[in-house]
N, CA, C and O of each residue as an XYZ file, in Angstrom:
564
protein
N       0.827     -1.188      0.000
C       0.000      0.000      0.000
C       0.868      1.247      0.000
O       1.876      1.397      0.690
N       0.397      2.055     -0.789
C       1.024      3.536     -0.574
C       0.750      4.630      0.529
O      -0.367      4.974      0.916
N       1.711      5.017      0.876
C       1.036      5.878      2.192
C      -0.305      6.977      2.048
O      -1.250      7.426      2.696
N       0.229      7.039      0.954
C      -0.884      8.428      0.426
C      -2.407      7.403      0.071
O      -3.398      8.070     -0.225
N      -2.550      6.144      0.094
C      -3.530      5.470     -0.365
C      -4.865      5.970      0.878
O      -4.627      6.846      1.709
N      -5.953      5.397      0.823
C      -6.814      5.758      1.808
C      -8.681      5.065      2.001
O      -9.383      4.812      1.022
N      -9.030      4.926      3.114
C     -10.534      4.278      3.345
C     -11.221      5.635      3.502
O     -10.881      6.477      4.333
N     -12.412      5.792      2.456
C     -13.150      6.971      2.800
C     -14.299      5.986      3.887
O     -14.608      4.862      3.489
N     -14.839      6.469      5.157
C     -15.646      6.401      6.431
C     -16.799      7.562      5.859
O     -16.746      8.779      5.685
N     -17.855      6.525      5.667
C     -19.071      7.457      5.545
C     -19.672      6.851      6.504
O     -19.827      5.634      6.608
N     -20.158      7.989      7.504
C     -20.531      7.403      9.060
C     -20.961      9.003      9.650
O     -20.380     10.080      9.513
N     -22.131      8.668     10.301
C     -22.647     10.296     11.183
C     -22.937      9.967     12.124
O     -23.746     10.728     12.654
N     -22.517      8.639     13.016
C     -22.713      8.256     14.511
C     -21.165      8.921     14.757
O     -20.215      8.604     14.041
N     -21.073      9.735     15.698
C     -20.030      9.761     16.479
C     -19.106      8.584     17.128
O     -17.878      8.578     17.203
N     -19.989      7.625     17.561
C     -19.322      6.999     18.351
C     -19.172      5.635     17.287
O     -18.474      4.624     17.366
N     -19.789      5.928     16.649
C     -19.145      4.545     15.518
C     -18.210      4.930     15.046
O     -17.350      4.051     14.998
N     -17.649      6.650     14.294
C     -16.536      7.204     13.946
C     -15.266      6.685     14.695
O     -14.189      6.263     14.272
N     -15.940      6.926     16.396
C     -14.446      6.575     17.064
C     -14.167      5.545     17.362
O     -13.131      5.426     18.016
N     -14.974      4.300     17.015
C     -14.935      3.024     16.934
C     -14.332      2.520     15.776
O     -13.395      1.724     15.840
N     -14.748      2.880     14.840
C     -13.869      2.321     13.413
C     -11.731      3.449     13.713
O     -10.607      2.959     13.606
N     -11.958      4.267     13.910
C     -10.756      5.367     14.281
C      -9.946      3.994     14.889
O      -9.143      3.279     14.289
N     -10.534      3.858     16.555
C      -9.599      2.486     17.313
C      -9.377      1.437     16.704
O      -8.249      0.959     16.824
N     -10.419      0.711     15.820
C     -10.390     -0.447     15.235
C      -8.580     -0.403     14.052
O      -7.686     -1.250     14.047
N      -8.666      0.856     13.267
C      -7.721      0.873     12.600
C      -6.647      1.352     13.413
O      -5.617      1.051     12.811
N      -6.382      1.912     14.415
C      -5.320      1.988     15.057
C      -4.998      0.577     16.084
O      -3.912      0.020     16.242
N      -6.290      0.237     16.686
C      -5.723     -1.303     17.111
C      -5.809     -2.645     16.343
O      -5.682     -3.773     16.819
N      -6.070     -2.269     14.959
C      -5.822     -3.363     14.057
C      -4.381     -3.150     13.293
O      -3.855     -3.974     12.546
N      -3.828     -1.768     13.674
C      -2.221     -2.310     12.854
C      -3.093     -1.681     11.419
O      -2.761     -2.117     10.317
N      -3.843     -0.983     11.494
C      -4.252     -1.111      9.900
C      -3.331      0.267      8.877
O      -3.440      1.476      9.081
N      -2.770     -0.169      8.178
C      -1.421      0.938      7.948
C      -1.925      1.825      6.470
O      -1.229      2.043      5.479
N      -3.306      2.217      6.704
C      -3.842      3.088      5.500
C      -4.562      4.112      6.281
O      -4.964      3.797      7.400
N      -4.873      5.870      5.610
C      -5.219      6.731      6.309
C      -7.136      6.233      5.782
O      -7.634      5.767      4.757
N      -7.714      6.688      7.220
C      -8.953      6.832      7.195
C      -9.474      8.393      6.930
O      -9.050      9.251      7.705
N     -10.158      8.691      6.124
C     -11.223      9.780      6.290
C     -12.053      9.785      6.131
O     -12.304      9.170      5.094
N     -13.236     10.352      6.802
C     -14.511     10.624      7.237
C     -15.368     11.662      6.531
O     -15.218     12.847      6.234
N     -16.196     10.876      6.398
C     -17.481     12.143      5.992
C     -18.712     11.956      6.897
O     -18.666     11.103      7.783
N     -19.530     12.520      6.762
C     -20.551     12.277      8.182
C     -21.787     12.362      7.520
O     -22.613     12.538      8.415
N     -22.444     12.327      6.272
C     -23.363     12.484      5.641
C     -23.538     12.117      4.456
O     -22.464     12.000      3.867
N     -24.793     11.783      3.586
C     -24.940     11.386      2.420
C     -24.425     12.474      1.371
O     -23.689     12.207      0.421
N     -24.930     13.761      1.688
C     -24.112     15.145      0.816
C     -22.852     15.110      0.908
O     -22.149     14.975     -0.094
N     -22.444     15.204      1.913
C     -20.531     15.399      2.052
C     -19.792     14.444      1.321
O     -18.685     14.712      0.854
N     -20.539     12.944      1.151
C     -19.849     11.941      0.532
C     -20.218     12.538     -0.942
O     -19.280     12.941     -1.630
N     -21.189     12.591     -1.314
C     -21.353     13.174     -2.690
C     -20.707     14.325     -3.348
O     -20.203     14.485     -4.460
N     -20.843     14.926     -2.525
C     -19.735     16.431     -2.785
C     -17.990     16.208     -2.167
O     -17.147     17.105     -2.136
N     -17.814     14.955     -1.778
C     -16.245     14.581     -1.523
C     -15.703     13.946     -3.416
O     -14.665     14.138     -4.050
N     -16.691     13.353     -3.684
C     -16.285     12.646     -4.786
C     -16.457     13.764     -5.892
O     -15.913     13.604     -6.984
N     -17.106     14.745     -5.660
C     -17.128     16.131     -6.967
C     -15.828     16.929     -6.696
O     -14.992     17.178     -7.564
N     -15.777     17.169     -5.861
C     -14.403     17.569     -5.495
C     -13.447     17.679     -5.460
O     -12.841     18.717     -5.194
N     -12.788     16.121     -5.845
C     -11.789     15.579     -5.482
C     -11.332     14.628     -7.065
O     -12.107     13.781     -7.510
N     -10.296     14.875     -7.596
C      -9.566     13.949     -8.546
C      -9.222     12.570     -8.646
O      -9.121     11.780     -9.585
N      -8.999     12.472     -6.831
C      -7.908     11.105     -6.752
C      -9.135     10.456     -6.536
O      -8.727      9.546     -5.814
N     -11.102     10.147     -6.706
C     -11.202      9.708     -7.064
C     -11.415      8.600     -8.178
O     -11.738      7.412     -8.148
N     -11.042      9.646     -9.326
C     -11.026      8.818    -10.796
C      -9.398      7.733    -10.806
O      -9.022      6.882    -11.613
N      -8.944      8.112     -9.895
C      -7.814      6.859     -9.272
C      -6.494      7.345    -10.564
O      -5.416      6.773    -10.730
N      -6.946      8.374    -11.218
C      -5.799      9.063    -11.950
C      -4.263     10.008    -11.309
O      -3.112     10.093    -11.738
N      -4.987     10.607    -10.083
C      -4.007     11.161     -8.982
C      -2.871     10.479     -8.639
O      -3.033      9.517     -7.887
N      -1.636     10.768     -9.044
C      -0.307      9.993     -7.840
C      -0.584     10.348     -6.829
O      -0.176      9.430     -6.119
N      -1.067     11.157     -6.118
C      -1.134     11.777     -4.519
C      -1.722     10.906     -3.868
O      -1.150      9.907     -3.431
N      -3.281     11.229     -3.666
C      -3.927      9.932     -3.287
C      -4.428      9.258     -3.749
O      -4.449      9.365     -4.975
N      -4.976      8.410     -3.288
C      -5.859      7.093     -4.304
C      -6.846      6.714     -3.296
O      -6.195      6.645     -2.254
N      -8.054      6.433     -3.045
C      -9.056      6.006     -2.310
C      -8.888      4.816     -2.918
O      -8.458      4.554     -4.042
N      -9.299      4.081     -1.992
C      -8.987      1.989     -1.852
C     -10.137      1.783     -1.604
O     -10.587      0.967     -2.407
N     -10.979      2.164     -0.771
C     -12.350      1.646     -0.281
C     -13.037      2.234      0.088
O     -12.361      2.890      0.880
N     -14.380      2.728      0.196
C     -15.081      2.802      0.729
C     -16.048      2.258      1.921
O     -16.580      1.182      1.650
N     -16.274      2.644      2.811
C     -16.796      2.143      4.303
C     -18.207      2.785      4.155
O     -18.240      4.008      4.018
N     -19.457      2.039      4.167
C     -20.159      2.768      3.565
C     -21.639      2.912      4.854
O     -22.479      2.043      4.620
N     -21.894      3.538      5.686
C     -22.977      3.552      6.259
C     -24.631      3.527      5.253
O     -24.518      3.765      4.050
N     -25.741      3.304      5.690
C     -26.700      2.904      4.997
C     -28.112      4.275      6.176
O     -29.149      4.771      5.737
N     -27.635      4.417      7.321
C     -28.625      5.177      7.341
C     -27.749      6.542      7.439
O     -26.958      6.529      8.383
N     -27.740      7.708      6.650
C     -27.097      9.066      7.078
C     -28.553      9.798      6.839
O     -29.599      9.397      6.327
N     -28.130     11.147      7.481
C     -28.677     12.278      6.837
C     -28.333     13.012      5.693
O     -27.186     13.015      5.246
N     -29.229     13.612      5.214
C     -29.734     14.623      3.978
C     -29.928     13.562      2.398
O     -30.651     13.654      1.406
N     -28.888     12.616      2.836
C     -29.009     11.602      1.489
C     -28.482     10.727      2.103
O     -27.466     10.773      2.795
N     -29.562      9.384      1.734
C     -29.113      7.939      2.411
C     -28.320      7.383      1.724
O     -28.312      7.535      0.503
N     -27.390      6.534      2.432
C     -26.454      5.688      1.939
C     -26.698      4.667      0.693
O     -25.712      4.132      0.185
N     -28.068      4.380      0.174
C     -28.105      3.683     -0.645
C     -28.357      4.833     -2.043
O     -28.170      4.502     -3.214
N     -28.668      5.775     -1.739
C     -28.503      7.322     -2.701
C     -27.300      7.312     -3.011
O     -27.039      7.455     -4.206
N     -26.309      7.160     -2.145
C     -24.712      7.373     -2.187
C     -24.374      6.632     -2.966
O     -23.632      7.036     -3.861
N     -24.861      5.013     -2.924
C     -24.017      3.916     -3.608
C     -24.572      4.142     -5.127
O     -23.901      4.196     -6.158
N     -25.952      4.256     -4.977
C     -26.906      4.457     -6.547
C     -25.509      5.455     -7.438
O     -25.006      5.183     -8.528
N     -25.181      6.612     -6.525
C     -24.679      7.818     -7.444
C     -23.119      7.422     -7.556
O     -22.554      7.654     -8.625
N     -22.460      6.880     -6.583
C     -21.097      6.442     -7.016
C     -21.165      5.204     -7.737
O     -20.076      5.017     -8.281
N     -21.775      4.511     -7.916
C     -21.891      3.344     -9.276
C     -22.314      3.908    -10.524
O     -21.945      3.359    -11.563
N     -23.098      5.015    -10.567
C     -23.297      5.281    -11.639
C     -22.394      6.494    -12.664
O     -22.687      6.863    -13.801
N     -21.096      6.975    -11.702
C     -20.366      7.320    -12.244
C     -19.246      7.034    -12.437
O     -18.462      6.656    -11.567
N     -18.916      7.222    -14.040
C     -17.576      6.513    -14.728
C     -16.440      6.576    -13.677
O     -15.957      5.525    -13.257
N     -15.987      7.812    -13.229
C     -14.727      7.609    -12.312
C     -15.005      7.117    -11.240
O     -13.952      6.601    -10.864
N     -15.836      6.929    -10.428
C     -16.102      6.213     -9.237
C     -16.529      4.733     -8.634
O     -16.625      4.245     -7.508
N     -16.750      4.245    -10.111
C     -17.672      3.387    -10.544
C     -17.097      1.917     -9.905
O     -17.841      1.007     -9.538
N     -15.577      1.884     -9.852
C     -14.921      0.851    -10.008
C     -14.538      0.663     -8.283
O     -14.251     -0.396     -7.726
N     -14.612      1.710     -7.806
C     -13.948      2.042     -6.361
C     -14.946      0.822     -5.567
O     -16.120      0.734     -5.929
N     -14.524      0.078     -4.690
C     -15.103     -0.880     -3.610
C     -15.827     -0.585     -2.562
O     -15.365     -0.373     -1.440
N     -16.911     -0.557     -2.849
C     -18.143     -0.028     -1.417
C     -18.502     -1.424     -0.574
O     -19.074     -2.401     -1.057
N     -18.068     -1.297      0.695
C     -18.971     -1.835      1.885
C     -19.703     -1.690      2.352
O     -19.362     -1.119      3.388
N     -20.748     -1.839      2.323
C     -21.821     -1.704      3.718
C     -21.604     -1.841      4.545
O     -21.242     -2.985      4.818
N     -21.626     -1.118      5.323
C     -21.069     -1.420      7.090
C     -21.718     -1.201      7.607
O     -21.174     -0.384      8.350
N     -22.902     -1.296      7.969
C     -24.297     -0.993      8.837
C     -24.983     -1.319      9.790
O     -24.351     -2.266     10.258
N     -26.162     -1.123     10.615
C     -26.500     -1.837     11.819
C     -27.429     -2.700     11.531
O     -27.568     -3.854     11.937
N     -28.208     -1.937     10.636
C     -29.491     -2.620      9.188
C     -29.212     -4.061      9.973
O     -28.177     -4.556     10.420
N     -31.089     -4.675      9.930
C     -30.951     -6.200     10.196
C     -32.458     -6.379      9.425
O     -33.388     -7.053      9.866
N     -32.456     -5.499      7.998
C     -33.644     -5.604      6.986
C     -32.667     -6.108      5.648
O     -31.758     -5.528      5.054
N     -33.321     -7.518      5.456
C     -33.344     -8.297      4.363
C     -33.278     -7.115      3.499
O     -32.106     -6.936      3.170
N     -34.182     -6.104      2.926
C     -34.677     -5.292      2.010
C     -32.925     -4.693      1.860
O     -32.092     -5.130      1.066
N     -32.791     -3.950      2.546
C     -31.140     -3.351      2.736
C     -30.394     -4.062      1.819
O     -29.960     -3.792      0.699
N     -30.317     -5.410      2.821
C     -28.755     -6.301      1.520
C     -28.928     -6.323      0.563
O     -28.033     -6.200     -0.274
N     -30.749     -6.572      0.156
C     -30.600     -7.089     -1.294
C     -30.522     -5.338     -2.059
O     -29.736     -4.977     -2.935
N     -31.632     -4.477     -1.368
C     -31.138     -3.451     -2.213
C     -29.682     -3.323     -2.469
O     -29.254     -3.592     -3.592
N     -28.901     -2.944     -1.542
C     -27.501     -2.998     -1.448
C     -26.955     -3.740     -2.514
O     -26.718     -3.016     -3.480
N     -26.619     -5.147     -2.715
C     -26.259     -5.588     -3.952
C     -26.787     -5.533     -4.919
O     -26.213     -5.906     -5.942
N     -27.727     -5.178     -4.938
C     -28.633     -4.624     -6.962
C     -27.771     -3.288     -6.872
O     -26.908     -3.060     -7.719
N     -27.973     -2.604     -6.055
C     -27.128     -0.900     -6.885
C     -25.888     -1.290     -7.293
O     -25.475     -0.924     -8.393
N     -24.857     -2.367     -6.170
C     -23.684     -2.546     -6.858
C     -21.968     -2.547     -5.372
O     -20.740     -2.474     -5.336
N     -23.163     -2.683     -4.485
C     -22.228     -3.368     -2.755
C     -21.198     -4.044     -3.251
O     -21.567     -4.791     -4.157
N     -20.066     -4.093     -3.033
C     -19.060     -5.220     -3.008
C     -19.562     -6.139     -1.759
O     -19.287     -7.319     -1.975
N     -20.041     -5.988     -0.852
C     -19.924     -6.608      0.265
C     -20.957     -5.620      0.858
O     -21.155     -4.458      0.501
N     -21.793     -6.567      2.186
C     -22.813     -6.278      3.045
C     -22.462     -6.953      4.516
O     -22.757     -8.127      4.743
N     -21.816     -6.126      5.481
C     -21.654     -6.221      6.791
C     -22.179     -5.382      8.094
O     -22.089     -4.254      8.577
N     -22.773     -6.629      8.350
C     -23.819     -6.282     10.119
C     -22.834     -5.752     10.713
O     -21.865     -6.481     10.928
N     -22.790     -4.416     11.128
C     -21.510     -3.783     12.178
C     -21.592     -4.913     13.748
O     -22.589     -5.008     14.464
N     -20.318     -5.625     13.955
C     -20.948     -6.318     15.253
C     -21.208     -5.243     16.558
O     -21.177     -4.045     16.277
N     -21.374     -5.499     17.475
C     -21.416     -5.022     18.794
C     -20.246     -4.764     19.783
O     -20.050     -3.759     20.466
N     -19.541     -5.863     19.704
C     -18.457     -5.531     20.259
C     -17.198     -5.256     20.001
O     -16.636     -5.892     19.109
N     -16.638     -4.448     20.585
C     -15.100     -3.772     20.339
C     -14.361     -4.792     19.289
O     -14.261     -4.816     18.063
N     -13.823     -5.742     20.514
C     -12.742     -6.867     19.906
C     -13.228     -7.382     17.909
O     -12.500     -7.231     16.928
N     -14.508     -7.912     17.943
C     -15.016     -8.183     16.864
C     -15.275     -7.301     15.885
O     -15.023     -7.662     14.735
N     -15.640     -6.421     16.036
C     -15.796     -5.264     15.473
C     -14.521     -4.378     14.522
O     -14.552     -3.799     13.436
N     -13.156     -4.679     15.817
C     -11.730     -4.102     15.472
C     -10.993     -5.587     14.237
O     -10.301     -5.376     13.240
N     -11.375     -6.762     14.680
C     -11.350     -7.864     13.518
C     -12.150     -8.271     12.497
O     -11.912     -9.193     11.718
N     -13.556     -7.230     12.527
C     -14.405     -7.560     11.163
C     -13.520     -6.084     10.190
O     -13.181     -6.195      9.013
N     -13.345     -5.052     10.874
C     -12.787     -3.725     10.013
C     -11.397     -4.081      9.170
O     -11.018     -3.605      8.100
N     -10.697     -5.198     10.116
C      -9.038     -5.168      9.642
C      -9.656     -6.351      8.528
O      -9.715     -5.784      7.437
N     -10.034     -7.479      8.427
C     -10.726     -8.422      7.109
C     -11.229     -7.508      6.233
O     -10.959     -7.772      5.062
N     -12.039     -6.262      6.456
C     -12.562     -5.998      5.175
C     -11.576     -5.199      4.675
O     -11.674     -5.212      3.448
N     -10.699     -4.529      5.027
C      -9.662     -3.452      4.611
C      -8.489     -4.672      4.088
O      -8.100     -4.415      2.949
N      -7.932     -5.778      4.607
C      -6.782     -6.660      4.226
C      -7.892     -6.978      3.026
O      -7.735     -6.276      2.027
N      -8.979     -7.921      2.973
C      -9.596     -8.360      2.037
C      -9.687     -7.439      0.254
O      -9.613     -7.926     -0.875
N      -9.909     -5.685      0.801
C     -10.602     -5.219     -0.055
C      -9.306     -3.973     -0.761
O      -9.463     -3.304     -1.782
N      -8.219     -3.969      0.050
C      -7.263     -2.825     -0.381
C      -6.259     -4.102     -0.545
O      -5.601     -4.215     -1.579
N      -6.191     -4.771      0.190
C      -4.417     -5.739      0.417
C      -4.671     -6.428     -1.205
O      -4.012     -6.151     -2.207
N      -5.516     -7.137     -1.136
C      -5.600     -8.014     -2.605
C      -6.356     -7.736     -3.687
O      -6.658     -8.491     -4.611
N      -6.771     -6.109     -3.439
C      -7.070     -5.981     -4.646
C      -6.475     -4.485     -5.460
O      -6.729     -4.286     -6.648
């Protein structure tokens, strides 16, 4: 991985922010995290920004961490609009959610989910479901 590489965190719980934050600092996880806290901010991060069309030497976004309930625009708005554009299209979205509605996953994989994960409950599990999807989704691919 390149240092400059990176997990965009779309997440507007506070305390899930600082839960995924520990998870990658007590998972050893050696890529920068950044955060957005809303369905707009993620949308207007990707208008914004170059190194998502993955053309940038600077940075490069690796993954996406993708919450499913935000405000102003829901997470499945988010995934609809980053699948449906050419430069973004290819980038790896997770679901990372609390969601325990059937309706969710499957929506979720019709727009175009790489993956659909129940956030667990606890710390320990929680800090070893984050480091699998980041080794899984940046390490080998």
């Amino acid at each position: 991985m390149n240092t400059n590489d990176y997990v965009l965190l779309v997440e507007d719980n506070p305390d899930e922010i600082l839960l995924t934050q520990r998870a990658f600092k007590k998972g050893n996880i050696p890529i920068q995290l950044k955060i957005v806290t809303n369905g707009k901010q993620a949308l207007d991060f990707f208008v914004s920004r170059s190194d998502c069309t993955q053309t940038d030497t600077n940075d490069k976004l690796k993954l996406i961490l993708l919450d499913l309930n935000l405000p102003l625009i829901s997470g499945l708005d988010v995934l609809k609009e980053v699948r449906a554009n050419p430069a973004t299209s290819r980038i790896p979205i997770i679901v990372l959610t609390s969601s325990t509605e059937e309706k969710d996953q499957i929506e979720s994989y019709r727009l175009g989910a790489n993956d659909y994960v129940r956030k667990p409950t606890g710390f320990a599990e929680f800090t070893e479901t984050v480091k699998n999807i980041v080794i899984k989704w940046v390490d080998h691919n």
